[in-house]
Each structure stands twice: as structure tokens, then as C-alpha cells.
matplotlib code that plots the C-alpha trace (Angstrom):
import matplotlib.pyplot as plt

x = [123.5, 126.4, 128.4, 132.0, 132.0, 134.9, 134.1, 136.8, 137.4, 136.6, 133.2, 132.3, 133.0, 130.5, 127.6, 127.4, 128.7, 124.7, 124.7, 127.5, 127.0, 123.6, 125.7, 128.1, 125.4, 123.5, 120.5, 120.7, 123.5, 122.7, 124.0, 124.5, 125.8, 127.4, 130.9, 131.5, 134.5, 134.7, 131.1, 130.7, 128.8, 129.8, 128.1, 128.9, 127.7, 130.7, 133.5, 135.2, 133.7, 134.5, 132.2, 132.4, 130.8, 130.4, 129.8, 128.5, 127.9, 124.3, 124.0, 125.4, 125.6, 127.0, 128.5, 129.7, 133.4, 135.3, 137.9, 140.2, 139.2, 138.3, 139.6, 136.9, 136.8, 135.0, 135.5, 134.4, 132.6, 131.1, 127.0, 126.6, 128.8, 127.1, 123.9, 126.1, 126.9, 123.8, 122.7, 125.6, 124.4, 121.4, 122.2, 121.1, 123.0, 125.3, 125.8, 129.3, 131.6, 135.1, 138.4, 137.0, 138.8, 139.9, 143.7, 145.2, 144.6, 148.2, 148.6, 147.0, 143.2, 144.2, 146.1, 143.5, 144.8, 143.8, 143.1, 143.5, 143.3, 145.0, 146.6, 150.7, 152.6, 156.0, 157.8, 155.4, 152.3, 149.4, 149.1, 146.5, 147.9, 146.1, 148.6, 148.5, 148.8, 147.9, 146.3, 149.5, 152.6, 152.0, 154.0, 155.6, 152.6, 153.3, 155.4, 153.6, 156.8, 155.8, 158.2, 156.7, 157.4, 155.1, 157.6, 159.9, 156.8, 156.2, 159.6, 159.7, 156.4, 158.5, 157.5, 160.1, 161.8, 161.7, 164.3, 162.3, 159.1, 161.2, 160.1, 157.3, 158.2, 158.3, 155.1, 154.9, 153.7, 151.2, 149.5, 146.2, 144.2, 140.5, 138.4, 135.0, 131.7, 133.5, 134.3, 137.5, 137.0, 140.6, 144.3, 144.9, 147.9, 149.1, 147.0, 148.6, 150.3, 149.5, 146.0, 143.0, 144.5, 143.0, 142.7, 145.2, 142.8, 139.6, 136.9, 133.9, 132.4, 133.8, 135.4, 134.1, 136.9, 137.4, 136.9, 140.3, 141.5, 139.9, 140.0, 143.9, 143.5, 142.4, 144.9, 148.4, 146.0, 148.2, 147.9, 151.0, 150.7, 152.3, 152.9, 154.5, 154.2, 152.1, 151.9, 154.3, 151.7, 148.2, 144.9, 145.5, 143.0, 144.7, 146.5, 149.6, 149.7, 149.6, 152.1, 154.7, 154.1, 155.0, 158.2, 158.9, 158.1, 160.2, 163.5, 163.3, 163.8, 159.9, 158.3, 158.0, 155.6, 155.1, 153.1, 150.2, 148.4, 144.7, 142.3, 145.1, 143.3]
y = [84.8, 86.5, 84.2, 83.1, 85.0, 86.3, 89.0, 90.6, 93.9, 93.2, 90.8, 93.9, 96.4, 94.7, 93.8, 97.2, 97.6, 97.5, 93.5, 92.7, 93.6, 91.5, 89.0, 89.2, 89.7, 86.2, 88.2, 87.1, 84.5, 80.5, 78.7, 75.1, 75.2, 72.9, 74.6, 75.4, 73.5, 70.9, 69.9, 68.9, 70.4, 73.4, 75.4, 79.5, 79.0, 76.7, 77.0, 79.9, 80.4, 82.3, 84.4, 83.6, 85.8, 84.7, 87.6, 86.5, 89.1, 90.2, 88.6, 87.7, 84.8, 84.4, 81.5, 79.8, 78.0, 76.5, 79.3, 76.3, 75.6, 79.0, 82.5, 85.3, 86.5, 87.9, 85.5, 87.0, 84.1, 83.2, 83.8, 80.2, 79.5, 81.4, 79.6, 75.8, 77.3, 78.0, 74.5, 72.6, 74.8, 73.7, 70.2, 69.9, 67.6, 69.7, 68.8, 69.5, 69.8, 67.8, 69.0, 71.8, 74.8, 78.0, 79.4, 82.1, 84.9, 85.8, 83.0, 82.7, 81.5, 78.2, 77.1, 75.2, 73.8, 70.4, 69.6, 66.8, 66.0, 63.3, 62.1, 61.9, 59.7, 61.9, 61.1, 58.4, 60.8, 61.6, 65.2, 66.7, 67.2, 68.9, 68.4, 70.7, 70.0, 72.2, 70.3, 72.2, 74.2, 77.8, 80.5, 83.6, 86.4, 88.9, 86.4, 83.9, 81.4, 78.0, 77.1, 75.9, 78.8, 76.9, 75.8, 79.0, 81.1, 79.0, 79.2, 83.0, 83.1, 81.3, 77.3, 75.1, 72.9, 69.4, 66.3, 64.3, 63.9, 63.0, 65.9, 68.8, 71.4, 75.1, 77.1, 79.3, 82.8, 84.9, 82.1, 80.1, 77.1, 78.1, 75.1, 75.9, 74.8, 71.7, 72.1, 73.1, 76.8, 77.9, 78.6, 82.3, 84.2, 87.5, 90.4, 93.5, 96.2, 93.8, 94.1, 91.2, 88.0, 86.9, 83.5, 82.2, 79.3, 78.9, 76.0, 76.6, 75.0, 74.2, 70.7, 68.0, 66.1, 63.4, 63.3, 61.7, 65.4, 67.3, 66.2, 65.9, 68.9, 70.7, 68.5, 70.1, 73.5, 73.4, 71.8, 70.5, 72.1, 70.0, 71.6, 69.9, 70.3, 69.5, 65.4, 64.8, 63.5, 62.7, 61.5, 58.4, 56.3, 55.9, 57.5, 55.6, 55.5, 59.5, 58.9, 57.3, 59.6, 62.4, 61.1, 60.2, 63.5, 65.4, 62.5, 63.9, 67.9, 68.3, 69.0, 72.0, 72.2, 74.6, 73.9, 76.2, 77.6, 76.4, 79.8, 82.0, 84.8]
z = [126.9, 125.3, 122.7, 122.5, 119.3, 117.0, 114.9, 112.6, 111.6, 108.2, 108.7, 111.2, 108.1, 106.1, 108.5, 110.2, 114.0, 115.1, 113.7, 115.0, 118.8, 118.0, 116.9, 120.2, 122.6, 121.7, 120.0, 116.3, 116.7, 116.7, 120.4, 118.2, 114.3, 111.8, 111.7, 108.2, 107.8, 109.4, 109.1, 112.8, 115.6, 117.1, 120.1, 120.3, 124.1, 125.0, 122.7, 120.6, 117.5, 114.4, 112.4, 108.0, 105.9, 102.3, 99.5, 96.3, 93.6, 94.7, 98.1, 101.8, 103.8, 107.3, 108.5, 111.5, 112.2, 114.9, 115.4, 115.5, 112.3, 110.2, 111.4, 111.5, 107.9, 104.5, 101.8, 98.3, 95.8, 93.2, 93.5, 92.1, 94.5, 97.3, 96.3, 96.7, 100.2, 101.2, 100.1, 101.6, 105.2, 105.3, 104.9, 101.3, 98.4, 96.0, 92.3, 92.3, 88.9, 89.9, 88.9, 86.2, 87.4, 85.8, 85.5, 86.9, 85.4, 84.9, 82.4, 78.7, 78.8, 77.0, 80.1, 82.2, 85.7, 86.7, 90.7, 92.5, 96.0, 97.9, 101.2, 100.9, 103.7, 104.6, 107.7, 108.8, 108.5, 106.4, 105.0, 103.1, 99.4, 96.3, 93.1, 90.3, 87.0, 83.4, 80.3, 78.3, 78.5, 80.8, 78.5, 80.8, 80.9, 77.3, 76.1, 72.7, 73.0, 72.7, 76.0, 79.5, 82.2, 84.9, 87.2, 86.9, 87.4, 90.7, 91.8, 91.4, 93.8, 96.2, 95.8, 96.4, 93.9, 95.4, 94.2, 96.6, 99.4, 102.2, 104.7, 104.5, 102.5, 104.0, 104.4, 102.2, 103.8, 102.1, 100.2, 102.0, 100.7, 101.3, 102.8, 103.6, 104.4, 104.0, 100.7, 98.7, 97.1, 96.0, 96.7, 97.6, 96.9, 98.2, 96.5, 95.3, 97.4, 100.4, 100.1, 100.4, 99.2, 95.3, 93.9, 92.1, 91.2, 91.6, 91.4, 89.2, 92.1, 95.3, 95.3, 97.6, 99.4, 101.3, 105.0, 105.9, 103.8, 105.5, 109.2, 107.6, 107.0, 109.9, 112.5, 110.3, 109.7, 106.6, 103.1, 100.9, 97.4, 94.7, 90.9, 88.0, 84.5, 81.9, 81.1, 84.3, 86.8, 85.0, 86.2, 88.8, 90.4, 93.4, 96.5, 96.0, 92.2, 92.7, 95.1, 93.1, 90.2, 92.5, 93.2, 89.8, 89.1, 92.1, 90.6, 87.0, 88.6, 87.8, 90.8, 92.9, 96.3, 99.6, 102.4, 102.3, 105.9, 105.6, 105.3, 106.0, 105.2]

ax = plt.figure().add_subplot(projection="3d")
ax.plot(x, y, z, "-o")
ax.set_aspect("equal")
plt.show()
């Protein structure tokens, strides 16, 4: 029985056009799956469903989604990354690494950029919120001051400068937060010359959140990105400790944030 598949141009590229009329006719592709991003049951007989291919360095795996919740799409990773996917599909525990991540590589290789992932109440709703935050100051790229350029650097991307959270900040076109196989992998910015978007960071593993995130998360189909600088926000134990540390942040002009369309890619 043919599937409600989506295939993209791109996942078609890579899998040949003979596997992916396989995949479209029902002959290679599964009628139940565990959509992977959302984690629940999904069935390509009944509901629209999209087609994820992860590339690692060596190898291939493809994936299954909700369309509602993942577009039809390559995602390049990490093979030890690749290998945490495969794990995580077939319903095996992960070891993951939380809140180690590595910088853009625009900025020096000192600059490390700490993670963290919360819900933020704005307008009497919960939205899914990942706050970012170096261990030091972020010096312009070809520059050796000793100044912070984090924010500005943001601000010239197009984030927001926010005096306080009192409404969602405007999407920010372009960029994407990448949540898959129910996992967080990175935030994606616009590549060069409007090519394939690249990660502007990047877990060395993909993040595990929290299920209120990420059902959160797929409802708005969007994710609030906060940045501020260095020794601003710190590590906090709770949602509403990070909360008013945000807003003491976004008071003293410190703050910037977008909202960011979930796997925009």
C-alpha cells in the first residue's frame, strides 16, 4: 500500500531516485514508526510523514517524522553522533554529555558557549527557551582586543536587543533550532551564498530535554533564543531562578533573543 510519504529533493539526491520510489510505493518504508522528534507513534499508512536522513561521516541513516513535526530533509552530523541516533531509534539508553558544546567557529577557540534549556512564561504561555551564555568575553573575528563583541556580533546577525520579556521576540528568518530524534543537535544559521544552512553551535552530543520542551516545542514550531554575556546569567537550578536572571539581564541592556523556526531547514 503506497505511503503518505514526503520525500525532498535533497533526501531524494542522496538516496538515488530507485530508493525513493521504494520508499513512496510502501516497498522498503515502515507503516508504524517512532517519529523522530517527537518520540511518539507515527503510522506512514494514515498520516503525512516526512522522510530524515541523517549523514554521519562514513555512514547513512534514514528516519521517520511527523511532517507536522520535521520537514523532509538531510541533516549532516557527527558519526558519534549518527551512532547516538541510531541508539536513541531503536529505543536504546544514550550516555549523553550535557551542556559541553563547541563555539562558532567564527569566534576564537577559547570561547566556549554554555546551553541551557528551559520553559519561559510570556504572555500567559509557556515557550520553549535555550539561553546562551560563553564561559568568557567573545572578541570580533581578526581582532586580539580583550573587549566582549558577543552581543554586537548577535545584533549584526539580526537578534534582537530585549529591555524586557514581555512579548515573543520576532522570528528570526534564516536561522532553525534542530530537534531531532528527540534530542537537541544545534542552532543553524544561514550558510554562505544561500546555500545549506551550518551550525552556528553544535552539541558534542545531542542534548536531552525535557518533555514539557519539547512537546513546547513542537505546539509554537518555534524556539526562543536568549544570548547574554559572559557572567550575566550563570548556571541556575531552576526555571524561575533562570527566569529572573533573564530579566535582570534584558533590565541592565544585556540581553538579546529571536525566536527561532524549529528544523527550519
Amino acid at each position: 500500500m503506497p505511503r503518505m510519504l514526503d520525500v525532498s529533493d535533497e533526501v531524494r539526491a542522496e538516496i538515488g531516485d530507485e530508493e525513493a520510489d521504494r520508499l513512496l510505493a510502501g516497498e522498503t518504508a515502515p507503516g508504524s514508526y517512532d517519529c523522530t522528534s517527537c518520540r511518539t507513534p507515527g503510522d506512514s499508512e494514515q498520516e503525512r510523514t516526512s522522510t530524515v536522513l541523517f549523514i554521519g561521516d562514513e555512514t547513512a541513516v534514514l528516519a521517520f517524522a511527523h511532517s507536522g513535526c520535521l520537514p523532509s530533509q538531510v541533516v549532516q552530523v557527527t558519526e558519534e553522533q549518527l551512532r547516538g541516533a541510531v541508539k536513541s531509534i531503536a529505543g536504546d539508553t544514550v550516555d549523553l554529555e550535557p551542556d559541553r558544546v563547541v563555539p562558532d567557529k567564527a569566534v576564537p577557540e577559547q570561547a566556549v558557549l554554555g546551553v541551557t534549556s528551559g520553559l519561559v512564561l510570556i504572555g500567559g504561555e509557556l515557550h520553549p527557551a535555550l539561553v546562551v551564555e560563553p564561559t568568557g568575553p567573545i572578541a570580533r573575528p581578526g581582532t586580539s582586543g580583550t573587549g566582549d563583541d558577543f552581543l554586537p556580533l548577535l545584533i549584526e546577525q539580526g537578534f534582537m536587543p530585549l529591555s524586557e520579556l514581555s512579548a515573543v521576540p520576532p522570528v528570526l528568518h534564516g536561522w532553525s533550532v534542530l530537534l531531532a530524534v528527540g534530542q537537541l543537535h544545534a542552532v543553524l544559521q544561514p550558510g554562505s551564498d544561500g546555500g545549506r544552512p551550518v551550525a552556528w553551535w553544535q552539541a558534542h552530543q545531542p542534548l536531552q530535554v525535557t518533555d514539557g520542551w519539547r512537546a513546547a516545542a513542537n505546539k509554537h514550531q518555534q524556539v526562543l533564543m536568549f544570548a547574554a554575556p559572559a557572567g550575566s546569567i550563570g548556571r541556575q537550578p531552576r526555571e524561575d531562578l533562570l527566569r529572573d536572571a533573564l530579566d535582570k539581564a534584558a533590565a541592565n541592556g544585556q540581553l538579546v533573543g529571536s525566536a527561532l523556526p524549529l528544523a527550519g531547514t
